[in-house]
C-alpha positions in Angstrom: 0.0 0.0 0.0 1.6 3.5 -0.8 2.2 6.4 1.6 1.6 10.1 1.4 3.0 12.0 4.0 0.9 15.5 4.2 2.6 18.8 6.0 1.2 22.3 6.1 4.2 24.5 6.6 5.3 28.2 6.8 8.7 29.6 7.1 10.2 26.3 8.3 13.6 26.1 7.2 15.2 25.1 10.3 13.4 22.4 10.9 11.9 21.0 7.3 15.2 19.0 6.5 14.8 17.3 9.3 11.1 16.2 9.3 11.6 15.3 5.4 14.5 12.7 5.8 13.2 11.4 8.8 10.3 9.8 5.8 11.8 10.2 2.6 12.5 7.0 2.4 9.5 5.2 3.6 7.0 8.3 1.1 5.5 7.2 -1.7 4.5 11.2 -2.3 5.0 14.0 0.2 2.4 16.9 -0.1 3.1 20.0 1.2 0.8 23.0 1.4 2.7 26.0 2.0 0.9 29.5 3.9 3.4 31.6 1.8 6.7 30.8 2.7 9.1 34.2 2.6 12.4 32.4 3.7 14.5 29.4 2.4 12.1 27.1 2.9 10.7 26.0 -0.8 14.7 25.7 -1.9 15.5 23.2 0.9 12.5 21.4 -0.5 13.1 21.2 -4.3 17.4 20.4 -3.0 15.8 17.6 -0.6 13.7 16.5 -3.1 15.4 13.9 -5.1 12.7 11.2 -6.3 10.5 13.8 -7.4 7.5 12.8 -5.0 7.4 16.1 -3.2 4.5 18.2 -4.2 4.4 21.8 -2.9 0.6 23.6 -3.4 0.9 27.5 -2.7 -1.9 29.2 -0.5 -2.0 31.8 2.5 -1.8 31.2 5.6 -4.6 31.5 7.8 -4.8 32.2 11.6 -6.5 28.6 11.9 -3.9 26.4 10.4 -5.7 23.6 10.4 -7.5 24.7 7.3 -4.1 24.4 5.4 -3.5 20.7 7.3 -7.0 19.8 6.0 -6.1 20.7 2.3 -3.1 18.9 2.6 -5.1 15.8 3.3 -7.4 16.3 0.4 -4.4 16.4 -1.8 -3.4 12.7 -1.0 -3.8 10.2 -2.9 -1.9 7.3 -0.9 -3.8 4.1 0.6 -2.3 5.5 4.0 -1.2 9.2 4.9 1.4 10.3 7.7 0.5 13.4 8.8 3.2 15.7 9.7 4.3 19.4 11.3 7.6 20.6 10.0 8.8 20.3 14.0 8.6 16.6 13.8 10.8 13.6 12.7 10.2 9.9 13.1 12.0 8.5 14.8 13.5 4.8 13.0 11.9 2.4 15.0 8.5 4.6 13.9 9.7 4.6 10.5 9.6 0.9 10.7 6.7 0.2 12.3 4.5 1.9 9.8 6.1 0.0 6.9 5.2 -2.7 8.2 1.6 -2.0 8.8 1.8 -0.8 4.9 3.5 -3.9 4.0 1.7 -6.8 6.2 -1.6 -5.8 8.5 -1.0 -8.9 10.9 1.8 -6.9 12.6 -1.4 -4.8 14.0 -1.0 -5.8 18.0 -3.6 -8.7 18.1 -5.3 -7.0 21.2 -6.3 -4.4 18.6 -6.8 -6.8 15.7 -10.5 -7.4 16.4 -10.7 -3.8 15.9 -10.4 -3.4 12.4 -8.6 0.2 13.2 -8.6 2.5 10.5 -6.5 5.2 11.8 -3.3 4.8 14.5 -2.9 7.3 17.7 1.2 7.4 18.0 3.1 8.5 21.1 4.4 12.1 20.6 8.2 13.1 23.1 7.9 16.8 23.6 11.6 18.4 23.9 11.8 22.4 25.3 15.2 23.5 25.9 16.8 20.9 24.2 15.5 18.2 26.6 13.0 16.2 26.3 10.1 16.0 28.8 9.1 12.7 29.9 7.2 14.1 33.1 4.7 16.8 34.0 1.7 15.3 32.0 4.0 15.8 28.7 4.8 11.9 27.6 3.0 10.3 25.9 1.9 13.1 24.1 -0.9 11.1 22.3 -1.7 12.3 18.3 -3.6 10.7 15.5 -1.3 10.8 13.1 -0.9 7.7 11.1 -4.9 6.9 9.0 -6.4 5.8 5.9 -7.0 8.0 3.3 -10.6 9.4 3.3 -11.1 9.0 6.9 -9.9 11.3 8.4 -11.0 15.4 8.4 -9.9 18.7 10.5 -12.7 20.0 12.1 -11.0 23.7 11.9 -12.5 24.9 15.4 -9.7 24.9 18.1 -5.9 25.1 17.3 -5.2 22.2 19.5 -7.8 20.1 18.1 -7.5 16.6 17.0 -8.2 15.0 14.0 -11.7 13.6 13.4 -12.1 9.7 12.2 -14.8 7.6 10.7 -14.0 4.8 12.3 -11.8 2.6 15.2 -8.6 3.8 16.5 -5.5 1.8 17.6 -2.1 2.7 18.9 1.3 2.4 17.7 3.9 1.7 20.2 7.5 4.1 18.9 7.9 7.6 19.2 7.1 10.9 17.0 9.9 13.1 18.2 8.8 16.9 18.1 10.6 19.7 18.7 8.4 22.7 18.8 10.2 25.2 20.3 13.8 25.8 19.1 14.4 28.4 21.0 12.9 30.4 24.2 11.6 33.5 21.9 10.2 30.7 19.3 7.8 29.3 22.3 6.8 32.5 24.0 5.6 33.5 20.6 3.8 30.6 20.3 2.2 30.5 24.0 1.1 34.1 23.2 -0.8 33.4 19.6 -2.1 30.6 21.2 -3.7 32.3 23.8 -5.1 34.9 21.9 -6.5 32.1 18.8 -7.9 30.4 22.9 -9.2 33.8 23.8 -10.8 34.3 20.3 -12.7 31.2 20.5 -13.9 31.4 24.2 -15.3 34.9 22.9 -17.0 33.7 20.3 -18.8 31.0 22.9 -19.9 33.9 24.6 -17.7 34.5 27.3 -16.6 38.0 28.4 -14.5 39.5 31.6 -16.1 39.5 34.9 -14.7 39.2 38.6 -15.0 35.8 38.6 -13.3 35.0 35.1 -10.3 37.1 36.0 -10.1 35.1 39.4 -10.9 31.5 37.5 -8.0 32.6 34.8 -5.2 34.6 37.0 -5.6 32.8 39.9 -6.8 29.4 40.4 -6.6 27.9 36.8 -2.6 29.1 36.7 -2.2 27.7 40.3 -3.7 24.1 39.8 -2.1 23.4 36.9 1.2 23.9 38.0 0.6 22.4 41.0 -0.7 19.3 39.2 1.9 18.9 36.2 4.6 19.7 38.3 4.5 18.4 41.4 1.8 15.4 40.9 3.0 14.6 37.5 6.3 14.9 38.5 7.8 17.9 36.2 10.5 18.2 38.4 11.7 15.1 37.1 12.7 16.8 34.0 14.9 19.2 35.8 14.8 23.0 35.1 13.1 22.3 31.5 10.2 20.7 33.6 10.2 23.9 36.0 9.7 26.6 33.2 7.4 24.1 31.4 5.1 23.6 34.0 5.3 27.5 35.4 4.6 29.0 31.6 1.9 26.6 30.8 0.2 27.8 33.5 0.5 31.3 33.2 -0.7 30.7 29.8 -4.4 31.0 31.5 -3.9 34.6 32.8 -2.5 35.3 28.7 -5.5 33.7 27.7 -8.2 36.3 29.9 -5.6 39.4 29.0 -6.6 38.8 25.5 -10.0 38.6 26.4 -10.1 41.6 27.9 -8.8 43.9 25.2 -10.7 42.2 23.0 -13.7 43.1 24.6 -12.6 46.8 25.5 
């Protein structure tokens, strides 16, 4: 059965040789949908590419960019599709496993078998300043990314949404390594547009600032989550990574109702 590996991408040339070797091999087609790239990122792609089975479709790039993952998946046209961020490489012993689910279905755990799964959740490994964080609620960072083609669809609501399948679900056992945030600046950035894409939708439900938002958001929100990934999920296992981690994702709530409140100024 043949593979297509599907990325949406935007100014990724750091990290898009990476994620594209770590399947080149395994790729029967690699479709790429690109929000407008301004840096180096389409030449490392046509200098990577040298079986001629990456095809690059040019668009914008929308605040939701799980509109530009969802066209990706309508470009495929593998029995199978991989689907990818630019951040993230398979790791071998992934690599290997889904060839041989491509190659020979009985290597589907029997326990799952009876199933008849149609799409595969794989264990994500987070690293943040250039460790990986195996504590702190962090591992296994669960993802559907491995399906069938024509299953699957992005439901475009939430930025940390999952993808939606029409059908069962197993689980593959090796790692998707992802390393989101190269450096500090690259995740602040990130924890700030995805509070204000959080703060957007929670308008849009109807919520608006009150005493007992701010409180809920500034206050107890921040202080149980750090008290629970941190010190019940053990994120000082992971050493100072886990500490910074753990204290940032929580803030991330009082980000969240900041937005809120100028947006409703």
């Amino acid at each position: 059965m043949k593979l297509s590996v599907a990325l949406a991408i935007f100014n990724e040339e750091a990290a898009i040789t990476r994620c594209i070797e770590s399947v080149y091999d395994i790729a029967d087609e690699i479709i790429v949908v690109d929000g407008g790239s301004t840096d180096e990122t389409l030449s490392i792609l046509k200098k990577l590419d040298k079986k001629g089975i990456v095809k690059i479709i040019h668009t914008e790039n929308p605040p939701m960019f799980h509109i530009n993952k969802q066209k990706a998946l309508e470009k495929c046209t593998g029995d199978w599709i991989l689907q990818l961020d630019a951040d993230e490489v398979v790791s071998a012993e992934l690599g290997k496993e889904i060839s041989s689910i491509l190659t020979d279905t009985s290597v589907i755990p029997s326990a799952e078998r009876d199933l008849n799964p149609v799409a595969f959740w794989v264990p994500r490994l987070n690293h943040f300043l250039g460790k990986p964080l195996r504590k702190g609620g962090q591992y296994p960072d669960a993802t559907i990314r491995f399906y069938k083609n024509g299953v699957a669809h992005f439901p475009c609501k939430t930025v940390h949404e999952q993808v939606s399948i029409n059908g069962e679900v197993g689980w593959l056992k090796n790692d998707l390594l992802h390393y989101p945030y190269p450096t500090f600046k690259s995740y602040i950035d990130k924890w700030i547009r995805y509070a204000v894409l959080e703060a957007d939708a929670q308008y849009k439900k109807g919520m608006r600032p009150s005493a007992t938002n701010a409180f809920k958001y500034c206050v107890w929100y921040p202080k149980m989550w750090f008290l629970k990934t941190y010190f019940r999920h053990r994120g000082y296992a992971d050493g100072f990574a886990g500490f910074i981690f753990s204290l940032f994702s929580a803030l991330r709530y009082c980000v969240e109702y900041t937005a809120l409140y100028e947006k409703s100024r």
